[in-house]
C-alpha positions in Angstrom: -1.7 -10.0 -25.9 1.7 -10.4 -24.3 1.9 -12.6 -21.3 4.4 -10.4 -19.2 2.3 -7.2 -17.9 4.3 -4.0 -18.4 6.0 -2.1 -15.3 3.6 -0.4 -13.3 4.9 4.0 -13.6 1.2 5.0 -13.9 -0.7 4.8 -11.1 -4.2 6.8 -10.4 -5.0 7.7 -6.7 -8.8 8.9 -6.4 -10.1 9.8 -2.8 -12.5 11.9 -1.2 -9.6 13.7 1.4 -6.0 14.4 1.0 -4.2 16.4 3.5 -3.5 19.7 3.6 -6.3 20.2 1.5 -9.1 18.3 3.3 -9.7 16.0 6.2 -11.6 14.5 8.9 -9.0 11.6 9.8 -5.8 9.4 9.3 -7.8 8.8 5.8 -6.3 12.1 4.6 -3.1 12.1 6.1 -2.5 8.7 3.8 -3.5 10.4 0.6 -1.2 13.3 1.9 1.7 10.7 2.8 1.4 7.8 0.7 2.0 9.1 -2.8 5.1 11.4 -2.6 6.6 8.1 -1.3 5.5 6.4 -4.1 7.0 9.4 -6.1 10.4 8.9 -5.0 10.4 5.4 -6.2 9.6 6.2 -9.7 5.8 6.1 -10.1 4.0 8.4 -12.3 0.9 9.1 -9.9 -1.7 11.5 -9.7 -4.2 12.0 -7.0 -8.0 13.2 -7.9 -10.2 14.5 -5.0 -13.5 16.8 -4.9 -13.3 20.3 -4.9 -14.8 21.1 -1.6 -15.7 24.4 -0.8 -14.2 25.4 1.6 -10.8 24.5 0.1 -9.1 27.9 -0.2 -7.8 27.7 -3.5 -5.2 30.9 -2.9 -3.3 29.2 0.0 -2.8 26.1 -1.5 -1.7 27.8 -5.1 -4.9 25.8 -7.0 -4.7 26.8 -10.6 -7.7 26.5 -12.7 -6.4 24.2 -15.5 -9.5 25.4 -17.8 -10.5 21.3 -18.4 -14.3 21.2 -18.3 -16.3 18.0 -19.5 -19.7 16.4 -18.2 -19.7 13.3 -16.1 -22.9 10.6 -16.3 -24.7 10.7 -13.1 -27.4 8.3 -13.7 -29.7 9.4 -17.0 -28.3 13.1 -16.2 -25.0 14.7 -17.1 -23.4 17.1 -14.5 -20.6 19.3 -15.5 -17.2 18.8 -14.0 -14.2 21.8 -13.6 -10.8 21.1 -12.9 -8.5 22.5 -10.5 -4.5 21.6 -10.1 -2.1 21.3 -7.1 0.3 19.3 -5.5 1.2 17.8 -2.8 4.4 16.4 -2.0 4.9 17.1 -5.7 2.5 14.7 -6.8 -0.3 16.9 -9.1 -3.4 17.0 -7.3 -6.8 17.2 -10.0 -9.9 18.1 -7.9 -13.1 17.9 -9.8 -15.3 20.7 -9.5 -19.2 20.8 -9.6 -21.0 23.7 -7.1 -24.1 21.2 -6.9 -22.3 18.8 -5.3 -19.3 20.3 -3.6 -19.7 24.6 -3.1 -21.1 23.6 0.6 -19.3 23.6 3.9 -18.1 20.0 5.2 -16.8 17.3 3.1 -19.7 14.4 4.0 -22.2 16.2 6.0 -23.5 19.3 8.5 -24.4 19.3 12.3 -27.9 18.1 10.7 -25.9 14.7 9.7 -24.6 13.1 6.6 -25.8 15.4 2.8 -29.0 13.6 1.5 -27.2 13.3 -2.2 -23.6 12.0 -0.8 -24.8 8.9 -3.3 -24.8 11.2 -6.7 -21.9 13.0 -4.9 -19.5 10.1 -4.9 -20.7 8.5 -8.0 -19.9 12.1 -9.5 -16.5 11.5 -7.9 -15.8 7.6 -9.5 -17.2 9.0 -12.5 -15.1 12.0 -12.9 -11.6 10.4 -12.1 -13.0 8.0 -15.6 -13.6 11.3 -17.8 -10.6 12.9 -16.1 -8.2 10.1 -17.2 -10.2 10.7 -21.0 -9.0 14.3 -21.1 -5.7 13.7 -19.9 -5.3 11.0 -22.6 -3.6 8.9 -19.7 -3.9 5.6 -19.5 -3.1 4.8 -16.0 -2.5 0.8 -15.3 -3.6 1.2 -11.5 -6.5 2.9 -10.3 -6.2 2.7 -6.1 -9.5 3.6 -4.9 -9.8 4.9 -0.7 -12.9 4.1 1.1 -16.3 3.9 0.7 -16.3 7.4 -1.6 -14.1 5.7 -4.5 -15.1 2.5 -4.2 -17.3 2.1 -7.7 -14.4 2.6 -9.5 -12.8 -1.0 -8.9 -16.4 -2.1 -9.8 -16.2 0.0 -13.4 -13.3 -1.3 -13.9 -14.0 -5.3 -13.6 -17.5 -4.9 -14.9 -17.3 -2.3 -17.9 -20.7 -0.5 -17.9 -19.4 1.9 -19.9 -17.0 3.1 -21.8 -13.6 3.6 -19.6 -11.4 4.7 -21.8 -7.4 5.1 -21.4 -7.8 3.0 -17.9 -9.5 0.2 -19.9 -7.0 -2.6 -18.9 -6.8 -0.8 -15.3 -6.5 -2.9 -12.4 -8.3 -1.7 -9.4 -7.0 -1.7 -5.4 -9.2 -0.7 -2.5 -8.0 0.6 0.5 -10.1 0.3 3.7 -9.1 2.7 6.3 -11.9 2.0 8.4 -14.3 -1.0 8.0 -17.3 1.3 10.1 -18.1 3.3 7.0 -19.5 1.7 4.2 -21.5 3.2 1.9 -24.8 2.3 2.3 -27.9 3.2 0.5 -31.4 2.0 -0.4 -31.6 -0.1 -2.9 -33.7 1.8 -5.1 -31.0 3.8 -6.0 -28.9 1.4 -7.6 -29.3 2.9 -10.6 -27.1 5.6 -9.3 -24.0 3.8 -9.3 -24.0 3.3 -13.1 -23.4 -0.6 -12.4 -24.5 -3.3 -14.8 -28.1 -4.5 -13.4 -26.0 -8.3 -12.3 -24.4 -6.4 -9.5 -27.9 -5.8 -7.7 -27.6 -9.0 -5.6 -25.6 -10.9 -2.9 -22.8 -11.3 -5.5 -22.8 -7.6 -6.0 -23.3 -4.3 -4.4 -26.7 -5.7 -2.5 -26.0 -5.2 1.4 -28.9 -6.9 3.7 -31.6 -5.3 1.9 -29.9 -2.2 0.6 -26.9 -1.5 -1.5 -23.1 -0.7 -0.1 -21.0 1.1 -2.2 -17.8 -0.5 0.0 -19.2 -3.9 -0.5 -19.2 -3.1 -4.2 -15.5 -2.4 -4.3 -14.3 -5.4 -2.2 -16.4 -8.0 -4.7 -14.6 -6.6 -7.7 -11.0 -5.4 -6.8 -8.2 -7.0 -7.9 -6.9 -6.5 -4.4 -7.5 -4.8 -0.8 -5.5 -3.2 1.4 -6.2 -2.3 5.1 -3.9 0.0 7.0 -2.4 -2.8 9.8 -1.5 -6.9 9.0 -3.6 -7.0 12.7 -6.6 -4.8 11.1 -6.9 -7.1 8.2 -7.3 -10.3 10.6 -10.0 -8.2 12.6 -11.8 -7.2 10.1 -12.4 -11.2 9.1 -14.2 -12.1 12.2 -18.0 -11.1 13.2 -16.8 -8.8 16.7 -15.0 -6.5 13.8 -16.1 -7.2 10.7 -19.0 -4.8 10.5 -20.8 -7.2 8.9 -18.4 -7.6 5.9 -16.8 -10.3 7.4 -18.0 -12.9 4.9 -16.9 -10.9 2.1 -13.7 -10.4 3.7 -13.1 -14.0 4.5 -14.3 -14.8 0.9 -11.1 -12.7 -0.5 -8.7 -13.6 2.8 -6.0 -14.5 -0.3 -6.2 -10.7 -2.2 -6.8 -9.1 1.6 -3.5 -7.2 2.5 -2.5 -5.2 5.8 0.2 -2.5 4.7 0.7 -0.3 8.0 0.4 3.3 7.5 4.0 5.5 7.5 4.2 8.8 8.9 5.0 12.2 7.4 8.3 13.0 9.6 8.3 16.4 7.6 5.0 17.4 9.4 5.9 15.1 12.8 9.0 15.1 14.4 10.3 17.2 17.1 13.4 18.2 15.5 12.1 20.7 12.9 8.6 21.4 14.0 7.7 25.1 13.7 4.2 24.5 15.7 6.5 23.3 19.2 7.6 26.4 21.4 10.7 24.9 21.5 12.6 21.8 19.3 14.1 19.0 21.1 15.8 15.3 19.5 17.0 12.2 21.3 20.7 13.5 21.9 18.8 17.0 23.2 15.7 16.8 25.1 15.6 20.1 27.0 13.0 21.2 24.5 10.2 18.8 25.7 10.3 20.6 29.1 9.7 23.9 27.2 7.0 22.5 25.6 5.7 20.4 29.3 5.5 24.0 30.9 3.6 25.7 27.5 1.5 23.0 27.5 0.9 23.3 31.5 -0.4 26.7 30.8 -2.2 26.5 27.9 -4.4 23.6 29.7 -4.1 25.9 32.8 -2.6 22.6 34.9 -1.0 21.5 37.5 2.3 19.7 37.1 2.3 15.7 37.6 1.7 12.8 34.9 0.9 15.0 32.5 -1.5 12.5 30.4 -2.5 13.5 26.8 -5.6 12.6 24.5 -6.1 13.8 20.9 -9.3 12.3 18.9 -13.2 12.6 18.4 -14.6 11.5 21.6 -16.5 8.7 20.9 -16.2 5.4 22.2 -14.6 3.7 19.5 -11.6 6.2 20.4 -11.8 4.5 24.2 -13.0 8.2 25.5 -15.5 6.4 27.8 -12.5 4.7 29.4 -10.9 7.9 29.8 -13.7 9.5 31.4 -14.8 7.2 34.1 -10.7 7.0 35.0 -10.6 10.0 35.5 -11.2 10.1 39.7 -8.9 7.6 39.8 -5.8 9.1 37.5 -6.4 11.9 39.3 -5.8 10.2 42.7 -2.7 8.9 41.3 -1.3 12.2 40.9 -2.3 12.9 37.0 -3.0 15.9 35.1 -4.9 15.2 31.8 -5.0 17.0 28.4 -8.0 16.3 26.4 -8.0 18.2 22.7 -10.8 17.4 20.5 -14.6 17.1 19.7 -17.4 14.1 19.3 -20.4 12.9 20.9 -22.5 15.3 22.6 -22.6 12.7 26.0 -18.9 13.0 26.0 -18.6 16.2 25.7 -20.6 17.0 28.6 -19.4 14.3 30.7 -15.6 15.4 30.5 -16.8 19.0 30.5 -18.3 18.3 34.4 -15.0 16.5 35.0 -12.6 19.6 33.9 -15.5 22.0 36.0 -15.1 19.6 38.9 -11.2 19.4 38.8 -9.4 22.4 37.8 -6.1 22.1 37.7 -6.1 18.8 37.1 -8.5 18.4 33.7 -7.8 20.9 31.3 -10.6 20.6 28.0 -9.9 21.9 24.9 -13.5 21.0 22.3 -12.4 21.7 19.1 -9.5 20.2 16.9 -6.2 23.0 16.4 -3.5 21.6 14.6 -1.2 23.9 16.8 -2.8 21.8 20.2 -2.2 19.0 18.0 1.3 19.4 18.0 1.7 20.7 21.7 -0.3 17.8 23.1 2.6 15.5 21.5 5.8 17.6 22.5 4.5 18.7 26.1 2.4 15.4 27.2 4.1 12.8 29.3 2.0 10.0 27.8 0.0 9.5 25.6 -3.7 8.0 26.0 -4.9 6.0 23.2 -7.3 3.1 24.1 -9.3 2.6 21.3 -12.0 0.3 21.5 -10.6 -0.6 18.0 -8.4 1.2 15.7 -7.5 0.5 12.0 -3.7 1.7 12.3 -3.7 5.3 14.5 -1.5 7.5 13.2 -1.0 9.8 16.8 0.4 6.7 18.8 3.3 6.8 15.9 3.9 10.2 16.1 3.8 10.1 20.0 7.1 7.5 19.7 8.7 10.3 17.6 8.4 12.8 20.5 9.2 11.0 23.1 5.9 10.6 24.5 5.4 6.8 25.6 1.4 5.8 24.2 -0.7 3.8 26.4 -3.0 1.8 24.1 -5.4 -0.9 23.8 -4.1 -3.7 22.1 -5.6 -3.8 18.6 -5.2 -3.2 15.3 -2.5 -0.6 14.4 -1.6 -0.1 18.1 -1.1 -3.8 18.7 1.2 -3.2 15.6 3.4 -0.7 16.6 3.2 0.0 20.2 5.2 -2.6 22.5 5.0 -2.9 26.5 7.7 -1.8 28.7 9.5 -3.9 30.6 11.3 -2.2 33.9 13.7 -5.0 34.0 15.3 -5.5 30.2 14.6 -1.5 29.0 12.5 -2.9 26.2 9.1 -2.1 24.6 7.9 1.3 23.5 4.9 2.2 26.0 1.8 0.6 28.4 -0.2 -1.7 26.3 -3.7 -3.4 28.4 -5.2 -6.6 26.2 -9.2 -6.0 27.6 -10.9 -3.5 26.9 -12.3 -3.0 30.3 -11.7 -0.1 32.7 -9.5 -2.0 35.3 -7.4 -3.1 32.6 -7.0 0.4 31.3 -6.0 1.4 35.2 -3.2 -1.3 35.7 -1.3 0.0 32.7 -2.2 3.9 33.8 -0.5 2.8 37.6 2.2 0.7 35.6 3.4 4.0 33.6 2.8 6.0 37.1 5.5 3.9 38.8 7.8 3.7 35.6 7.5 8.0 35.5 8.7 7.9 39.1 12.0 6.2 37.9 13.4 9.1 35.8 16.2 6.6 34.2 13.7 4.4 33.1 11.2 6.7 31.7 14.1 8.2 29.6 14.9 4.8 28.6 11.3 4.3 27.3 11.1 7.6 25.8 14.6 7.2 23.6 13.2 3.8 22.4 10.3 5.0 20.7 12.3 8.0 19.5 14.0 5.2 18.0 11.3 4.1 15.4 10.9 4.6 12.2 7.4 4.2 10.7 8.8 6.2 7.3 6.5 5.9 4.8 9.2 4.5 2.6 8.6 0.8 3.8 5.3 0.7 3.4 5.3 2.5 -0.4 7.6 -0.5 -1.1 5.0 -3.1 -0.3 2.2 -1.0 -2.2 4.5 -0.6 -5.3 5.1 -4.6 -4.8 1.6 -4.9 -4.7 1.0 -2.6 -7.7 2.8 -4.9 -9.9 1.3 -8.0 -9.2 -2.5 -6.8 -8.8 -1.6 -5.2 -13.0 0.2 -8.6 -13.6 -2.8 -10.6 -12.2 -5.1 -8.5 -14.4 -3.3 -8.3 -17.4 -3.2 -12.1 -17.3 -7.2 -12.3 -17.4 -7.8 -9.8 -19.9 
């Protein structure tokens, strides 16, 4: 076999969301962003997702390509339909089977997570194998996404089975959050279709059961993580989710590419979903948009503080809730837009009951509120307890509304504190993630709001960045070519 690899212009992209077609988080918006980047520098790569369904196959011009085949779930065979699209002109293949996928919700119902997610996912890493068969396309990356496609880096270092055109594949992982990891008993190992050596410490075996996640990060040929500050978090026990060891174990092929945004979708000079458009040179819009915000929230006007998120208390909604008395003292109006734990919920809907005018609740996610929340806030509230990149404190620079985060992971990444005195940094950024820490920064952004040439300062600097998705598709494609080399070499 040749010692030089050959250039990497096949690359399969197999996740369980991509946006517009389904999502729950930033998970989605990556497999939405990621590959049409990767498109414009030359790569050959095609995405393959379930076929949920509730995906309406009409609106998003889904074509039944007419490809049917079985995959191997365990000693059964399931068959498999294929559907095409594309996003960002990349094809899309979504694998159908109405067992597994003809149900509403992607993972689970308001009873919790499906019962056969397991078979589900396996049906998923499975069927990306027998789709590359019928396509005759012999991809030399497969970059798996999370827990859902994590097997297939496993099939591809351990060969249980017949793989195919990707059978000198290399596989990539990407974690996009460390808190989800697969895990099953460990009687259903035989599920996965692993070789019976992966049922141990070395393997797939998790503390007694088996982790579909810790599967992928033995065998990859490398991981990603979406921030260089996530992937040092992620190696130490207050983050590591218990994976730390594994983590640490493959610190050298562990890599921390920050997520890009889709300035198509997010930026306030083109989008259709603000009542009015506004740029750096013109911001006249983003006072439209403060007062149509106002009233939609039904507010009064002052620091008009925005949150978008599950309320839960990784997303720092605890924080934001037993502030409120106090950032309403200071003369602040909050936004809240979004949906989570019950506890929450209930808490902040007493707080908007209590203080009309001043909390305005929206519990439910619009991607229309989505968009408002960003043009119309003032600031932006984002203090996660931890956060693997964040994709709304990114799209909050774009439209001039200054983030106040917590300093980790992604936001620790891209967010930078203000100073009054040199014009610099990008928003309010607190280091503990304690309440009175949160407060100083919330009475830090108060006074800079009440110096109208500084806050415009602020605002025009995080206009200023540029968190394209191009950089980052550079590093992956980078990446690509030396995970394939790497492998190649071992074959």
């Amino acid at each position: 076999m040749p010692d030089t690899a050959p250039k990497v212009d096949k690359v399969l992209f197999v996740t369980p969301e991509v946006t517009p077609l389904a999502k729950t988080g930033g998970l989605g918006d990556v497999a939405g962003g990621l590959p049409p980047a990767l498109r414009a520098l030359g790569l050959d790569l095609r995405l393959v997702m379930p076929l949920y369904g509730h995906i309406d196959r009409k609106a998003h011009s889904l074509s039944d390509t007419g490809l049917e085949f079985t995959v191997p779930v365990a000693a059964d065979v399931k068959p498999c339909r294929v559907w095409q699209g594309q996003v960002g002109g990349c094809p899309v293949y979504l694998l159908g089977n109405d067992q597994y996928f003809s149900r509403p919700g992607l993972y689970g119902d308001v009873y919790g997570d499906f019962g056969d997610n397991l078979a589900r996912f396996v049906f998923l890493c499975r069927g990306a194998v027998e789709l590359a068969r019928a396509l005759e396309w012999p991809a030399q990356v497969v970059h798996a996404h999370d827990w859902q496609a994590a097997l297939l880096p496993a099939y591809l270092a351990t060969r249980p089975f017949d793989l195919g055109p990707l059978d000198q594949a290399a596989g990539i992982i990407t974690i996009h959050n460390l808190a989800f990891q697969g895990i099953y008993p460990r009687h259903d190992f035989h599920l996965t279709g692993l070789p019976h050596y992966m049922d141990n410490m070395e393997g797939a075996e998790y503390w007694g059961n088996i982790s579909l996640l810790k599967a992928g990060l033995m065998t990859a040929g490398a991981i990603t993580t979406v921030s260089p500050t996530y992937a040092q978090e992620i190696q130490t026990p207050e983050l590591g989710m218990g994976m730390e060891g594994v983590l640490r174990r493959r610190s050298t092929d562990l890599h921390g590419i920050i997520n890009g945004v889709d300035y198509s979708q997010w930026s306030p000079e083109g989008d259709a979903l603000l009542p009015a458009t506004y740029s750096a040179k013109d911001l006249s819009g983003k006072t439209i948009c403060r007062g149509a915000l106002l009233k939609e929230f039904g507010l009064h006007d002052g620091l008009i503080m925005g949150f978008i998120g599950r309320l839960t208390h990784q997303k720092g909604v605890n924080l934001i809730a037993e502030a409120t008395e106090a950032l309403i003292e200071m003369g602040a109006s909050l936004a809240l837009l979004g949906t989570g734990d019950a506890y929450l919920e209930a808490a902040l809907s007493r707080l908007a009951a209590r203080h009309p005018g001043r909390v305005g609740l929206k519990l439910t996610f619009s991607e229309s509120l989505a968009h408002l929340l960003q043009g119309g806030s003032d600031l932006m509230l984002m203090p996660s307890s931890f956060e693997p990149c964040g994709l709304n404190q990114m799209y909050a620079l774009r439209y001039g509304t200054p983030p106040l985060v917590h300093a980790t992971g992604g936001l620790k990444d891209t967010v930078s504190s203000f100073d009054r005195a040199k014009g610099a940094g990008t928003g309010f950024v607190f280091t503990k993630f304690d309440g009175e820490a949160f407060m100083g920064q919330a009475h830090e952004a108060a006074r800079v709001f009440a110096q109208p040439d500084a806050w415009r300062r602020l605002m025009l600097n995080g206009m200023a960045q540029d968190f394209s998705w191009t950089a980052s598709a550079r590093r992956y494609l980078e990446l690509y070519q030396a995970t394939a080399q790497k492998h190649h070499s071992n074959l």
